[in-house]
Chimera marker file (.cmm) of the C-alpha trace (Angstrom):
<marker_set name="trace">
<marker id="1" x="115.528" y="92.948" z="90.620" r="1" g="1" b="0" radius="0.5"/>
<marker id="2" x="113.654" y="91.159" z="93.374" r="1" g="1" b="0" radius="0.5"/>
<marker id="3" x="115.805" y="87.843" z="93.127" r="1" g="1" b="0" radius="0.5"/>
<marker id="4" x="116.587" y="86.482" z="96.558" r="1" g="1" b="0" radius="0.5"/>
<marker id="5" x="114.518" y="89.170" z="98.478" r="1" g="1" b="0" radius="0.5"/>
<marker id="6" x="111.997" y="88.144" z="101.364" r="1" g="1" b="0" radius="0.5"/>
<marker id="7" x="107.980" y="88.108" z="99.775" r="1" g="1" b="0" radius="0.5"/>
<marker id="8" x="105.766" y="90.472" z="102.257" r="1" g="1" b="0" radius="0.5"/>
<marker id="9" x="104.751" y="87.812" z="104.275" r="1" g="1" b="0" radius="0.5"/>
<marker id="10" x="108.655" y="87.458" z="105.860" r="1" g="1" b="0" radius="0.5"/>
<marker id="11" x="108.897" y="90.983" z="106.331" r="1" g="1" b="0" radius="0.5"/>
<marker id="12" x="105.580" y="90.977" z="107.794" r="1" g="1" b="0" radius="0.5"/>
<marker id="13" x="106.778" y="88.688" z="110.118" r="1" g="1" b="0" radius="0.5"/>
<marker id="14" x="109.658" y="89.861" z="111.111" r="1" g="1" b="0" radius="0.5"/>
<marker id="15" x="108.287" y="93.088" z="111.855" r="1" g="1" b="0" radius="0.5"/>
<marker id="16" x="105.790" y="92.031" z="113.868" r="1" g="1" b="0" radius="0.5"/>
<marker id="17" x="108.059" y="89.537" z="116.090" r="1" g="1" b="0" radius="0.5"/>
<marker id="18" x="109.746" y="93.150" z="116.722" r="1" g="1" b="0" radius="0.5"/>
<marker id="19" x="106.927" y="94.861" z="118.212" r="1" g="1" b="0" radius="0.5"/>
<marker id="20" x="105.721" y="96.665" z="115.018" r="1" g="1" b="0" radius="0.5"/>
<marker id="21" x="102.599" y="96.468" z="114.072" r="1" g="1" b="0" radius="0.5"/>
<marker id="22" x="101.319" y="96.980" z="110.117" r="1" g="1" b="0" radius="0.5"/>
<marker id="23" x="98.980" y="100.453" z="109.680" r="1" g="1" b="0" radius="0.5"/>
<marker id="24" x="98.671" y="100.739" z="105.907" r="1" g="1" b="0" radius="0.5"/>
<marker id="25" x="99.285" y="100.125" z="102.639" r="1" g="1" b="0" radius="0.5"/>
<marker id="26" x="99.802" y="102.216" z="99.288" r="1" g="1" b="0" radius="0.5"/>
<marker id="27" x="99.866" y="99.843" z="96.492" r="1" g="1" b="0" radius="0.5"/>
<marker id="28" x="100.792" y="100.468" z="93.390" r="1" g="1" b="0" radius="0.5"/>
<marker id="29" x="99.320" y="98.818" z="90.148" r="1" g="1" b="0" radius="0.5"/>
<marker id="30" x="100.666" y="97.078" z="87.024" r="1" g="1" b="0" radius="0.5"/>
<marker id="31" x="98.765" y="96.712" z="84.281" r="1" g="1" b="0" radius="0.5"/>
<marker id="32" x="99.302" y="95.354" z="80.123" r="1" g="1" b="0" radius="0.5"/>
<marker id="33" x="97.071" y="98.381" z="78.862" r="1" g="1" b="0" radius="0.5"/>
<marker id="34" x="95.228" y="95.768" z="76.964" r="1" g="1" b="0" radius="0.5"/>
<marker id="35" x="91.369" y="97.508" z="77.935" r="1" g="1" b="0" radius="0.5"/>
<marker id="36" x="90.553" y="101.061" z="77.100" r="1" g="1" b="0" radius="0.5"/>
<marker id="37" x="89.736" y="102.123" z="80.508" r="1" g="1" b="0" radius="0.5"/>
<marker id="38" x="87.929" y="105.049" z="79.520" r="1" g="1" b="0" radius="0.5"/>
<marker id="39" x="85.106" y="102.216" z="78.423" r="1" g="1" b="0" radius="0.5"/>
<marker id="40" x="85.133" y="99.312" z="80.829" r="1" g="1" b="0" radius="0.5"/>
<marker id="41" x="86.284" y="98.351" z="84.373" r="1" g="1" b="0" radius="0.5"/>
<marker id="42" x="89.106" y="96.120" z="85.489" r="1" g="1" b="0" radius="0.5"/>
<marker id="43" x="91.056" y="95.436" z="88.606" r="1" g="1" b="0" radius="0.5"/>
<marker id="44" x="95.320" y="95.223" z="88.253" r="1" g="1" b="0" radius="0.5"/>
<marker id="45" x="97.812" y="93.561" z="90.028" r="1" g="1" b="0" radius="0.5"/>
<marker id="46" x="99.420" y="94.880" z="92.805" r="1" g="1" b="0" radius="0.5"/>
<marker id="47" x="103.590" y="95.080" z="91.473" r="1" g="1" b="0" radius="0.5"/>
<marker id="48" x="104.624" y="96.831" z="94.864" r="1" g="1" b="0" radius="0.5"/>
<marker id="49" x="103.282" y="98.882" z="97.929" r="1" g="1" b="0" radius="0.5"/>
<marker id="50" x="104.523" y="101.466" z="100.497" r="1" g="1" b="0" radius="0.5"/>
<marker id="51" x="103.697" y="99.858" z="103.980" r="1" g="1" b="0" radius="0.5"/>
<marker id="52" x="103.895" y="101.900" z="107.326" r="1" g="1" b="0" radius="0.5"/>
<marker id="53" x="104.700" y="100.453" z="110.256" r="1" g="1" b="0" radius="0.5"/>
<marker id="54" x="104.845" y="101.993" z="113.267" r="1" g="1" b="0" radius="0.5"/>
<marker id="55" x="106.197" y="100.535" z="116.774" r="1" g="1" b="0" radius="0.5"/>
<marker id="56" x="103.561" y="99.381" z="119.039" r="1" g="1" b="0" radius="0.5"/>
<marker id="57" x="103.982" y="102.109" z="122.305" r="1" g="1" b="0" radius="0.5"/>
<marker id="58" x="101.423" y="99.853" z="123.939" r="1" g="1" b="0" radius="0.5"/>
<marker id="59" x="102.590" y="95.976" z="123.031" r="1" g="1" b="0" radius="0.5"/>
<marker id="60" x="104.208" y="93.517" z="125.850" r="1" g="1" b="0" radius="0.5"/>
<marker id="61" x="106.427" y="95.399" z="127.781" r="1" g="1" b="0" radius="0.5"/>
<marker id="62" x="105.352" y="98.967" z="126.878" r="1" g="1" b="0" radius="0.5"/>
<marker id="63" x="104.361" y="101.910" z="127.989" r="1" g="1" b="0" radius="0.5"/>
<marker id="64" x="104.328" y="105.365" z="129.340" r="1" g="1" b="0" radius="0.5"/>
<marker id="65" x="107.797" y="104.906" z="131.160" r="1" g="1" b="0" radius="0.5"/>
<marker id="66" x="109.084" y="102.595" z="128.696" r="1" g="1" b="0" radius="0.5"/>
<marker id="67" x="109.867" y="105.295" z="125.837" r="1" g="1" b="0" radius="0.5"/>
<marker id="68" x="111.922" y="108.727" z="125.619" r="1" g="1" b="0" radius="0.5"/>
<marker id="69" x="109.961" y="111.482" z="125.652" r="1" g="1" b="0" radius="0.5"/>
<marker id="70" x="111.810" y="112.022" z="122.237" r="1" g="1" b="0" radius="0.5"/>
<marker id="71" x="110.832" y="108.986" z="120.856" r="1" g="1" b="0" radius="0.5"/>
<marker id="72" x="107.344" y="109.579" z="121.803" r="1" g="1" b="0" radius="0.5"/>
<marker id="73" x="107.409" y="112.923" z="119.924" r="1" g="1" b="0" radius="0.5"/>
<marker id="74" x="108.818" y="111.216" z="116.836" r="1" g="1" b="0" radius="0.5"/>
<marker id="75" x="106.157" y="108.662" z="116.807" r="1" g="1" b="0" radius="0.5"/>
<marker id="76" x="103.172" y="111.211" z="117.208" r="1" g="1" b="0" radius="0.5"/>
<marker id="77" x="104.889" y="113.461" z="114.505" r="1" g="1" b="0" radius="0.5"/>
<marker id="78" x="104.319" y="110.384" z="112.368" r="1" g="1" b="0" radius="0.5"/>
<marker id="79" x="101.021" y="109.563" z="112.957" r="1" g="1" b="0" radius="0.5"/>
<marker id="80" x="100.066" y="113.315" z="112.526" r="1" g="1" b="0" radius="0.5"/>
<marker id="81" x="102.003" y="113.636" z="109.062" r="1" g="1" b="0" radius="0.5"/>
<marker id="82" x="101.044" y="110.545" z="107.841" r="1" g="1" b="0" radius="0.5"/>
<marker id="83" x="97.231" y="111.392" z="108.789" r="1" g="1" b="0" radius="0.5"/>
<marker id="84" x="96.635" y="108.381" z="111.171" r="1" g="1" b="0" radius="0.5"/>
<marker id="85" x="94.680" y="110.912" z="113.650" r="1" g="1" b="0" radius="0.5"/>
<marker id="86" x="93.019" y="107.801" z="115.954" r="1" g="1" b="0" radius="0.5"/>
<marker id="87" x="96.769" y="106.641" z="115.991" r="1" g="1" b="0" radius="0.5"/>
<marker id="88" x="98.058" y="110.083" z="117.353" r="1" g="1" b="0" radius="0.5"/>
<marker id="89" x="94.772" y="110.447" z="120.317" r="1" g="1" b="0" radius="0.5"/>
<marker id="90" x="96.188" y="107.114" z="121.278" r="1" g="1" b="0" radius="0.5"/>
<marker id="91" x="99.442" y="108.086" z="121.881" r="1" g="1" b="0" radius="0.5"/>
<marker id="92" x="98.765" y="111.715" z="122.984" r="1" g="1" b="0" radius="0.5"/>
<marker id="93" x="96.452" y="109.789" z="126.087" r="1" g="1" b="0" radius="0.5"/>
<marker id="94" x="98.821" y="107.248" z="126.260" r="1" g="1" b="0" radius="0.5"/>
<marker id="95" x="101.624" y="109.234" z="126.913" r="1" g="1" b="0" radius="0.5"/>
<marker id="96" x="100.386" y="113.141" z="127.520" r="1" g="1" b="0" radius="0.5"/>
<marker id="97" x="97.710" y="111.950" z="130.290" r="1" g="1" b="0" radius="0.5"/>
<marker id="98" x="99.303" y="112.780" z="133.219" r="1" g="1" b="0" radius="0.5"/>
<marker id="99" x="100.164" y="116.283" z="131.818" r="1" g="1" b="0" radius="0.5"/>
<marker id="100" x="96.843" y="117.786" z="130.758" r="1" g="1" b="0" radius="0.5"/>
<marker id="101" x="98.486" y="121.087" z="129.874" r="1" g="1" b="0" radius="0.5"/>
<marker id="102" x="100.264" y="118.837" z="126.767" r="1" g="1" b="0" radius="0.5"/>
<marker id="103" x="97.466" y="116.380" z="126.132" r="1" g="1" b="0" radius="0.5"/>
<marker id="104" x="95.135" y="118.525" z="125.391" r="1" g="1" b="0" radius="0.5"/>
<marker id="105" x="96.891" y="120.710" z="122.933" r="1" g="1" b="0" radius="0.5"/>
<marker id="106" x="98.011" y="117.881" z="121.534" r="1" g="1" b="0" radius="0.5"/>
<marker id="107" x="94.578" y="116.599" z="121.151" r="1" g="1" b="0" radius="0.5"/>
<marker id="108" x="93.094" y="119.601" z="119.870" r="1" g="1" b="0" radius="0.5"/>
<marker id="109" x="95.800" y="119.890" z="117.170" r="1" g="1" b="0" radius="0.5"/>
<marker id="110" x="94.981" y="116.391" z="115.856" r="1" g="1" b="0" radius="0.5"/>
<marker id="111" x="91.250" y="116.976" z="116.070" r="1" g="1" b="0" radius="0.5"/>
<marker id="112" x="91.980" y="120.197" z="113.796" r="1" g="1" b="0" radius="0.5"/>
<marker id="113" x="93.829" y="118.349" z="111.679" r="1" g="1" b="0" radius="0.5"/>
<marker id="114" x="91.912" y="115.767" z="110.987" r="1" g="1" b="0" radius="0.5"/>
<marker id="115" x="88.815" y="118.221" z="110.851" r="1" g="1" b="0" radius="0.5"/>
<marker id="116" x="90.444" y="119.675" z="108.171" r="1" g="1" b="0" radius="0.5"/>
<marker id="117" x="91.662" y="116.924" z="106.098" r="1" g="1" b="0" radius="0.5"/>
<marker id="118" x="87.739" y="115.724" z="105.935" r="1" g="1" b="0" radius="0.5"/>
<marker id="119" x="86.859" y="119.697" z="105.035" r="1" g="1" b="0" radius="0.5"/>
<marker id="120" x="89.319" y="119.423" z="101.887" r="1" g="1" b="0" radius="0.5"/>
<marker id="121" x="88.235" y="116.035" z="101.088" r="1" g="1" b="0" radius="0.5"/>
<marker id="122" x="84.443" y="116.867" z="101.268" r="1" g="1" b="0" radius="0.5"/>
<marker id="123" x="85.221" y="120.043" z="98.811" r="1" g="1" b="0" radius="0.5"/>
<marker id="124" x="86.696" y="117.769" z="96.660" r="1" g="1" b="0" radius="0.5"/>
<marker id="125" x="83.477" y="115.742" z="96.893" r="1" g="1" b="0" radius="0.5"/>
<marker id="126" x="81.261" y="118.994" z="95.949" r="1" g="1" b="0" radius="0.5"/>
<marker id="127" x="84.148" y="119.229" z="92.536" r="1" g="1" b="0" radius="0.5"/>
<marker id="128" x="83.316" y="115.623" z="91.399" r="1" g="1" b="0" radius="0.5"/>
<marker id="129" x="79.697" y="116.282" z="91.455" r="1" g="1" b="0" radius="0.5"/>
<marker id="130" x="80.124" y="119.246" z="89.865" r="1" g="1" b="0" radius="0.5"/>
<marker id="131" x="82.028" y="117.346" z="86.903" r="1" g="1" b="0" radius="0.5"/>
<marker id="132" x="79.700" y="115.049" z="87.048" r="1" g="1" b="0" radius="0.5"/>
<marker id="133" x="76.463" y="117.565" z="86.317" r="1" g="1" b="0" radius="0.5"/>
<marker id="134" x="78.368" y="119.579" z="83.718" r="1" g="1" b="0" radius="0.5"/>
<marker id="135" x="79.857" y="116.763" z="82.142" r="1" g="1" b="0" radius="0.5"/>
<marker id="136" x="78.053" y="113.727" z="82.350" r="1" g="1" b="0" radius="0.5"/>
<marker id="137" x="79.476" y="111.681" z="79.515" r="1" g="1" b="0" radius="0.5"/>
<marker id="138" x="82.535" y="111.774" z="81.741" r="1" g="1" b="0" radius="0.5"/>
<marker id="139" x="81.413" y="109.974" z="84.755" r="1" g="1" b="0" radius="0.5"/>
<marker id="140" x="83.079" y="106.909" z="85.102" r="1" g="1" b="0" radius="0.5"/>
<marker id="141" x="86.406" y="108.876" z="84.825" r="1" g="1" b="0" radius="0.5"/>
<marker id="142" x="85.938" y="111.728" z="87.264" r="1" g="1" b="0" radius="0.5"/>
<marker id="143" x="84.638" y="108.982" z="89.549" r="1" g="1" b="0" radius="0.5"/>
<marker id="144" x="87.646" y="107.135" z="89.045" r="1" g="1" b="0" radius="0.5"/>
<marker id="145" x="90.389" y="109.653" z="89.086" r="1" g="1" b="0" radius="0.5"/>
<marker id="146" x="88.044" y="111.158" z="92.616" r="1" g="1" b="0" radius="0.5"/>
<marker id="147" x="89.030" y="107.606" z="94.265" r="1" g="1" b="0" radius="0.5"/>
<marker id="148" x="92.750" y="107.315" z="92.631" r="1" g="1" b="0" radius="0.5"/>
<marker id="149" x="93.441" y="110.815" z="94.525" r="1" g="1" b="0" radius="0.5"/>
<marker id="150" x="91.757" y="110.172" z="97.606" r="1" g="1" b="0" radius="0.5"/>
<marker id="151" x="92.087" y="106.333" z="98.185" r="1" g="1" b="0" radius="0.5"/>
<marker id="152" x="93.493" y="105.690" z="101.737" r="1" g="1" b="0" radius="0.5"/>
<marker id="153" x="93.177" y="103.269" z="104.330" r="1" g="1" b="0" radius="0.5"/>
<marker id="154" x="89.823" y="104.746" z="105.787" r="1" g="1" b="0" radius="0.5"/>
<marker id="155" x="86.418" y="103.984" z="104.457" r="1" g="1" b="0" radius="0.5"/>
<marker id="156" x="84.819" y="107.238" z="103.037" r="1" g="1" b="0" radius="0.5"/>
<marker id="157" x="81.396" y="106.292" z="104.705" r="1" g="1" b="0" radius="0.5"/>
<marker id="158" x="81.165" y="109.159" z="106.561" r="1" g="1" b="0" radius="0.5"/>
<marker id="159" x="81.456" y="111.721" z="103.986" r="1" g="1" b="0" radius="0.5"/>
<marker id="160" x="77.773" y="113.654" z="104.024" r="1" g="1" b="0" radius="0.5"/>
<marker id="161" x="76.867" y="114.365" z="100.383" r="1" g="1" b="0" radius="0.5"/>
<link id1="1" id2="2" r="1" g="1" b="0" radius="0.2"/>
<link id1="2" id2="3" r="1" g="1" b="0" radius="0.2"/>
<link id1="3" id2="4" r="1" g="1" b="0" radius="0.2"/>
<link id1="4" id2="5" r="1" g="1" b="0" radius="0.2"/>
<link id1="5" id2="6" r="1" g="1" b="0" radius="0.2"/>
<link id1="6" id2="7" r="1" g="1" b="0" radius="0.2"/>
<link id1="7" id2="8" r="1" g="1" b="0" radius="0.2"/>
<link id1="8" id2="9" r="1" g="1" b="0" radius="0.2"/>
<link id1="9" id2="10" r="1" g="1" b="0" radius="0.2"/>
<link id1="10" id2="11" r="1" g="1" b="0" radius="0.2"/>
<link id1="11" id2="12" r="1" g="1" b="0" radius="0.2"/>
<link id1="12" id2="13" r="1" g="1" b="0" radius="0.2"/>
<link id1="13" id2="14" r="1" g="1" b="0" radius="0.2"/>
<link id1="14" id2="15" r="1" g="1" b="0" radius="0.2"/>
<link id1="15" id2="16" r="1" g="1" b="0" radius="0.2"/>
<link id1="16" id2="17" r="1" g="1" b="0" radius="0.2"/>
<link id1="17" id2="18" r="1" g="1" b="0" radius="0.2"/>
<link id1="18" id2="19" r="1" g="1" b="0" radius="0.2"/>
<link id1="19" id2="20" r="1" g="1" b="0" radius="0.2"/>
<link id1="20" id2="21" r="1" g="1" b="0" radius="0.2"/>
<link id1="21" id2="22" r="1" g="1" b="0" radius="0.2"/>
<link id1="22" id2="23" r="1" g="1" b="0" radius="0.2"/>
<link id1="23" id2="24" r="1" g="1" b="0" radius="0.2"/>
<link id1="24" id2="25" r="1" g="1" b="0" radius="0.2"/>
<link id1="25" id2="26" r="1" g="1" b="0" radius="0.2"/>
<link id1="26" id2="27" r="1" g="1" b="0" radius="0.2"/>
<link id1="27" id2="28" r="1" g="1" b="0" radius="0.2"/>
<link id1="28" id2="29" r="1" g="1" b="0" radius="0.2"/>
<link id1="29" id2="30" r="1" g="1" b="0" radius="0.2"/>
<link id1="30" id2="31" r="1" g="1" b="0" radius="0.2"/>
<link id1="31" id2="32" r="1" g="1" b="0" radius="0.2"/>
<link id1="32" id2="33" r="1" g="1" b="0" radius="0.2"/>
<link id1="33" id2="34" r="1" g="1" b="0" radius="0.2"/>
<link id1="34" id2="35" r="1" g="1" b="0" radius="0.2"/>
<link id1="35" id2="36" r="1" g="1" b="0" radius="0.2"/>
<link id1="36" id2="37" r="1" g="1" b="0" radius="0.2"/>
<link id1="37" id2="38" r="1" g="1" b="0" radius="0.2"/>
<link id1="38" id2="39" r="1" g="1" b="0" radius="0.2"/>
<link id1="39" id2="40" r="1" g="1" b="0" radius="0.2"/>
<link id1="40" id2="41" r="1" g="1" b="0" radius="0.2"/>
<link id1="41" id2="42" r="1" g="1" b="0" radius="0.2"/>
<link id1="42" id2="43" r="1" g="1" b="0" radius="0.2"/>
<link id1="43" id2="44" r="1" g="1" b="0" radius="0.2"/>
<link id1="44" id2="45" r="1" g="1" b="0" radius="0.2"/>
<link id1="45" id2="46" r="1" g="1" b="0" radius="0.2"/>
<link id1="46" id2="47" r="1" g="1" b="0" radius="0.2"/>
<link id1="47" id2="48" r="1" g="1" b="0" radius="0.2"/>
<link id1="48" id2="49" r="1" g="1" b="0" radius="0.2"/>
<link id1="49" id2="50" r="1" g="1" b="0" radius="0.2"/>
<link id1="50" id2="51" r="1" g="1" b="0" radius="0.2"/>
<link id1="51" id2="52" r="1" g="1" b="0" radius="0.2"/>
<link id1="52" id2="53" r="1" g="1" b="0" radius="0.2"/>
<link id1="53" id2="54" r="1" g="1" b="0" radius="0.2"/>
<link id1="54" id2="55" r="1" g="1" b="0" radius="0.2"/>
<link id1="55" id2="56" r="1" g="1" b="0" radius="0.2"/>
<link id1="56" id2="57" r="1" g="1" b="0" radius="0.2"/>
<link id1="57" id2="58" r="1" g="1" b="0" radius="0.2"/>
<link id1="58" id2="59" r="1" g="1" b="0" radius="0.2"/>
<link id1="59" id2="60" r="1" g="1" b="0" radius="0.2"/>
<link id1="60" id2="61" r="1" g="1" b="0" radius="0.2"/>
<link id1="61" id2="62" r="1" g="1" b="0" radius="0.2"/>
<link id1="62" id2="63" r="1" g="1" b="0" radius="0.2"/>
<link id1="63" id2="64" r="1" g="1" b="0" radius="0.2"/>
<link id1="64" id2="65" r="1" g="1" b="0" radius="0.2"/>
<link id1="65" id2="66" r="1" g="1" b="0" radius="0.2"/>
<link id1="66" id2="67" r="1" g="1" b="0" radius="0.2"/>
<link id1="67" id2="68" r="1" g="1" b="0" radius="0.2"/>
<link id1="68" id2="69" r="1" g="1" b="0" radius="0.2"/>
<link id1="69" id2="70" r="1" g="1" b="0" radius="0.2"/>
<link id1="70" id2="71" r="1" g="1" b="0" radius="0.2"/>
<link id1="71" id2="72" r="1" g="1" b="0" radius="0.2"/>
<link id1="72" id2="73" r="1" g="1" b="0" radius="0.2"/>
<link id1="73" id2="74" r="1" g="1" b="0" radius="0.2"/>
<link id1="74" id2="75" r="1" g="1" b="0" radius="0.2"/>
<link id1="75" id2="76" r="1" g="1" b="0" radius="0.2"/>
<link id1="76" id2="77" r="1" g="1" b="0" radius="0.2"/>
<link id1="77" id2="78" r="1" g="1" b="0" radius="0.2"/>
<link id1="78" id2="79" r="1" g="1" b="0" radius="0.2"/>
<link id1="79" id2="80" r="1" g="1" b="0" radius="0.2"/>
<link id1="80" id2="81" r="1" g="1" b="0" radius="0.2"/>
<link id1="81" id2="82" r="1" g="1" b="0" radius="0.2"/>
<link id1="82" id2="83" r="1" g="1" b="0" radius="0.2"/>
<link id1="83" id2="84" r="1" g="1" b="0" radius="0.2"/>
<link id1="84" id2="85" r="1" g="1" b="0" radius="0.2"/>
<link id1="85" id2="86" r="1" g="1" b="0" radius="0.2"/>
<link id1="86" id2="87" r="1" g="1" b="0" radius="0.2"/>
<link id1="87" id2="88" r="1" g="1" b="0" radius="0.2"/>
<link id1="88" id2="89" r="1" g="1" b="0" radius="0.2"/>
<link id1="89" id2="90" r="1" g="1" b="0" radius="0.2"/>
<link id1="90" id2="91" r="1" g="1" b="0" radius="0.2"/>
<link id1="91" id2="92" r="1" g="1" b="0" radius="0.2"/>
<link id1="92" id2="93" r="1" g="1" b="0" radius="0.2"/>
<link id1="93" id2="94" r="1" g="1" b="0" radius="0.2"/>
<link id1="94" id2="95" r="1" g="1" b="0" radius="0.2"/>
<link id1="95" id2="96" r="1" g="1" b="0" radius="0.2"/>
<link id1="96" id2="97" r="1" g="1" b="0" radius="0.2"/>
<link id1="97" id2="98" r="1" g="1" b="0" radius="0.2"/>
<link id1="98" id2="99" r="1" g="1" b="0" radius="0.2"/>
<link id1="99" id2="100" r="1" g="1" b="0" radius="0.2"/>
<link id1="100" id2="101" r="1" g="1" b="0" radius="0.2"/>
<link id1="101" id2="102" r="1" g="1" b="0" radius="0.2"/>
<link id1="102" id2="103" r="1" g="1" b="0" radius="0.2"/>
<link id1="103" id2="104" r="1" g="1" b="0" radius="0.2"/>
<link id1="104" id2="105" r="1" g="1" b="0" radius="0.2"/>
<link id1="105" id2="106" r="1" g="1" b="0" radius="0.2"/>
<link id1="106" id2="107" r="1" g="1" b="0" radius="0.2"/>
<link id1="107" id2="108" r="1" g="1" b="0" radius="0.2"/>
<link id1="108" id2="109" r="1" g="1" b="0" radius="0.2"/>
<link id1="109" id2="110" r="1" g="1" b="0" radius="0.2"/>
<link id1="110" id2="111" r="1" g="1" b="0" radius="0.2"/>
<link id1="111" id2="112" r="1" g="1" b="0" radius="0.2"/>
<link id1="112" id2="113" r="1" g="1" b="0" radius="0.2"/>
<link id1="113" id2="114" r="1" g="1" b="0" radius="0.2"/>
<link id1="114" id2="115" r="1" g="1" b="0" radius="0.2"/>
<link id1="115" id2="116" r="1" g="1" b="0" radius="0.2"/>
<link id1="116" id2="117" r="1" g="1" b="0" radius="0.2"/>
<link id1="117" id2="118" r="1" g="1" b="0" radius="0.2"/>
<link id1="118" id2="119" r="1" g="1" b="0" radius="0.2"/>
<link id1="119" id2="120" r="1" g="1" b="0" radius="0.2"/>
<link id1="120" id2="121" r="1" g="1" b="0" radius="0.2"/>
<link id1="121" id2="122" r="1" g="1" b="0" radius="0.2"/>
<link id1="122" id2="123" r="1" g="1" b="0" radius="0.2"/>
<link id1="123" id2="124" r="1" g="1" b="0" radius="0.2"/>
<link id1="124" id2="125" r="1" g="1" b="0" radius="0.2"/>
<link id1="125" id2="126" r="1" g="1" b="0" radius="0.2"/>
<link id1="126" id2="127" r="1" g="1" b="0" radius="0.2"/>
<link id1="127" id2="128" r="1" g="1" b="0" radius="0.2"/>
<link id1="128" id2="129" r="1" g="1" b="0" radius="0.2"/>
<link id1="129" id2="130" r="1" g="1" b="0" radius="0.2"/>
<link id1="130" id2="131" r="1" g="1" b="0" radius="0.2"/>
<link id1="131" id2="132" r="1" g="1" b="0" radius="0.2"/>
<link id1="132" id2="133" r="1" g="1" b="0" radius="0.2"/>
<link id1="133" id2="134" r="1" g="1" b="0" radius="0.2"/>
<link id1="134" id2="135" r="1" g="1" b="0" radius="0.2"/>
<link id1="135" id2="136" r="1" g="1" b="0" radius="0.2"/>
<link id1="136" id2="137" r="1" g="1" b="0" radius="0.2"/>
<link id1="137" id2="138" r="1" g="1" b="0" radius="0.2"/>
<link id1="138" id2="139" r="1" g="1" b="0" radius="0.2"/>
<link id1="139" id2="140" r="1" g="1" b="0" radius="0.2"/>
<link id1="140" id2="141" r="1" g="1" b="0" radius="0.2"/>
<link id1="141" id2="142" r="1" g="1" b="0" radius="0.2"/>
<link id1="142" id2="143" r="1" g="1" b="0" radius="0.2"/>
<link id1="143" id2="144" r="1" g="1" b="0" radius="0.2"/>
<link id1="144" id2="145" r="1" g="1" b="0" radius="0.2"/>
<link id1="145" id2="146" r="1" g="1" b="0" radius="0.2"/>
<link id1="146" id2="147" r="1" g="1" b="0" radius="0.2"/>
<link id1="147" id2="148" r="1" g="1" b="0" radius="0.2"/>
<link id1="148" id2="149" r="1" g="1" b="0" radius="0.2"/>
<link id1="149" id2="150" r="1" g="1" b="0" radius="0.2"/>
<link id1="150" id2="151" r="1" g="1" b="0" radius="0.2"/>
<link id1="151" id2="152" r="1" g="1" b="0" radius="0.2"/>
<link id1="152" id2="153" r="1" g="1" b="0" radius="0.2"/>
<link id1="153" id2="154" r="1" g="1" b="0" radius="0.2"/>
<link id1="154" id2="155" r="1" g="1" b="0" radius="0.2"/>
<link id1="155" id2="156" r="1" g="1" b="0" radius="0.2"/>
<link id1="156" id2="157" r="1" g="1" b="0" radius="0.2"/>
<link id1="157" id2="158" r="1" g="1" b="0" radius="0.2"/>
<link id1="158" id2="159" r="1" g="1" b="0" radius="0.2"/>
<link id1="159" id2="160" r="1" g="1" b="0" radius="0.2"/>
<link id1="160" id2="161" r="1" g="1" b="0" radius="0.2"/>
</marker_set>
């Protein structure tokens, strides 16, 4: 299926060379079933993974009078939908500063937002423990289905348990 296609590293390139710039990656895992993972550990190779990229609004040659207003809209619906909230204040200033009206709806949206995402993802914190008090025996799955669900590009450092 993959004969003849360019590895990562082309694409990579050739991205970049265009003035995107690589924000994450979703792999996904392969794996010859041979250990009961309900009993021990292993890592798996990566067979393929989503990458976003998103055009750098800020690179050589950028900036607020470089892009359509429309284009500028598309990229912060992006960010937004796709949860990169840091992403989305950097464009809103980048862009929105002049018009504080704009900016700061803008930034208050993606604050709530992303104030919300870590709400949901801290409740689902509080459910893993509470799997993990009533059923004990069960640990190392819970744990590991907790991370399969939430995994993302983000550390989870700053989630208060």
């Amino acid at each position: 299926m993959y004969k003849g296609q360019k590895i990562f590293s082309g694409i990579d390139f050739f991205l970049r060379s265009k003035g995107f710039q690589l924000y994450g990656l979703y792999p996904n895992y392969i794996s010859a079933k041979k250990i009961d993972q309900t009993k021990y550990d292993t890592e798996e190779g990566i067979v393929w993974a989503d990458a976003v990229y998103f055009k750098d609004p800020f690179g050589k040659g950028m900036g607020p009078k470089k892009w359509s207003r429309r284009n500028v809209e598309a990229l912060l619906l992006s960010a937004l939908l796709l949860h990169f909230y840091d992403f989305a204040l950097e464009i809103t200033d980048g862009y929105f500063g002049e018009n504080k009206v704009d900016r700061e709806a803008l930034r208050n949206l993606t604050l709530s937002l992303a104030e919300e995402r870590k709400e949901a993802l801290e409740a689902e914190t509080d459910v893993l423990f509470k799997g993990l008090r009533e059923s004990p025996e069960k640990a190392y799955l819970l744990a590991k289905k907790f991370i399969d669900k939430n995994k993302s590009n983000n550390s989870l450092d700053y989630i208060k348990v």
